[in-house]
N, C-alpha and C positions, 0 to 999 in steps of 0.2 A: 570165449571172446577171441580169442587168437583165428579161429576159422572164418569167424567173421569178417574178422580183418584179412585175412587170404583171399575169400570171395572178393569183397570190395575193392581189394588191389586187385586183385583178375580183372573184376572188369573196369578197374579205370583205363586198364593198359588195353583190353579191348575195342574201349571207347574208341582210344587214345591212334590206335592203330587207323580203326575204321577212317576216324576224320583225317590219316595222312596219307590213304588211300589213292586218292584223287590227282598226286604228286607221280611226274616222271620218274623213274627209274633210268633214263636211258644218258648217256653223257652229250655232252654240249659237241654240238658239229659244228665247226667253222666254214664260213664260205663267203657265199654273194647274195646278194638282195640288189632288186633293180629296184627304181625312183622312175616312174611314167608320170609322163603329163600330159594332161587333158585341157588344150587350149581352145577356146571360139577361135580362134584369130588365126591367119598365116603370115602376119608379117611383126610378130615378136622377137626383138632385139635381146630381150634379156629378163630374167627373172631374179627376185630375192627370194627366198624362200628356208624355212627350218624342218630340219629329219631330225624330232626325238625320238629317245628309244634306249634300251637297257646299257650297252655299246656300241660306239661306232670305230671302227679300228680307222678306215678309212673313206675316202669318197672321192671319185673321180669320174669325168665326164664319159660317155659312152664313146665318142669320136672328135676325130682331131679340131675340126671346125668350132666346137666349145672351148672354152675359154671359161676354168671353173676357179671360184678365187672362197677361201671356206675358213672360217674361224669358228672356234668352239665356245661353248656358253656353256659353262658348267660340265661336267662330267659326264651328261646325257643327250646332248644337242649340239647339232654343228648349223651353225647362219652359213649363206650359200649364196654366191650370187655368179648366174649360170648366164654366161655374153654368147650369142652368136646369132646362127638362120635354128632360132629356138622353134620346135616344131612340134607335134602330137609325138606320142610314143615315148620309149626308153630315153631318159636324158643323162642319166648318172647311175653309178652302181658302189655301193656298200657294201666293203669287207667287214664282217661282222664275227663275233664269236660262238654264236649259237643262231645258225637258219633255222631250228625248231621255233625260237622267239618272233618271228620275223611278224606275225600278227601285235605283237608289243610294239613296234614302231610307228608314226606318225610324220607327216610331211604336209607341211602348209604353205603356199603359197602368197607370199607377204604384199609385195610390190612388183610391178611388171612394165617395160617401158617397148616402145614399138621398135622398130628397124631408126626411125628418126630422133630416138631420146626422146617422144613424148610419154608420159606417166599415162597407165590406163588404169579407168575411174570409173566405174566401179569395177571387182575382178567376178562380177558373177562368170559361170561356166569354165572358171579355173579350179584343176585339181590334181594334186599330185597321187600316188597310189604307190607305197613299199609293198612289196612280194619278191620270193624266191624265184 
């Protein structure tokens, strides 16, 4: 009986292995993540918008002409709302603690108003995009 029970522990730990297989080995790199926005429009004033995701250490505009104002919602999500000549391309960038995770992150475009403070209704062809 006793051998039996050795094989059977063998292979649970075999098992056991196999399925943690598929897990990193490698340690968490810190760095940057960019926030790109994909707007119809050229004459956007400002955007709301949420980056979830594992951590966000911090989040800041790409350039001066932004005006970024950010509160945190829970311990995975930061609200955002980004004022200027809001334009296609990089808008913001994310210190983060692991750029391996950077596909774990999400960014939605909430609310969007023009250069004039009008609300635009509906946001199709709005999108934001987290990448290293």
């Amino acid at each position: 009986m006793t051998r039996k029970l050795w094989i059977l522990a063998a292979a649970v730990l075999l098992l056991d292995g196999a399925a943690c297989g598929g897990e990193s080995s490698s340690p968490a790199q810190p760095g940057t993540l960019r926030v790109s926005l994909t707007t119809p429009n050229t004459d956007d004033g400002a955007i709301l918008f949420e980056v979830s995701g594992p951590a966000i250490d911090t989040i800041v505009p790409v350039n001066a002409s932004y005006r970024l104002f950010t509160r945190r919602i829970g311990s995975t999500t930061v609200r955002s709302v980004l004022a200027g000549p809001v334009a296609n391309g990089t808008v913001a960038t994310l210190e983060v603690p692991d750029v391996g995770a950077a596909g774990s992150y999400t960014a939605t475009v909430t609310e969007v108003v023009d250069r004039q403070n009008q609300v635009r209704s509906p946001l199709t062809g709005y999108q934001l995009q987290v990448a290293p």
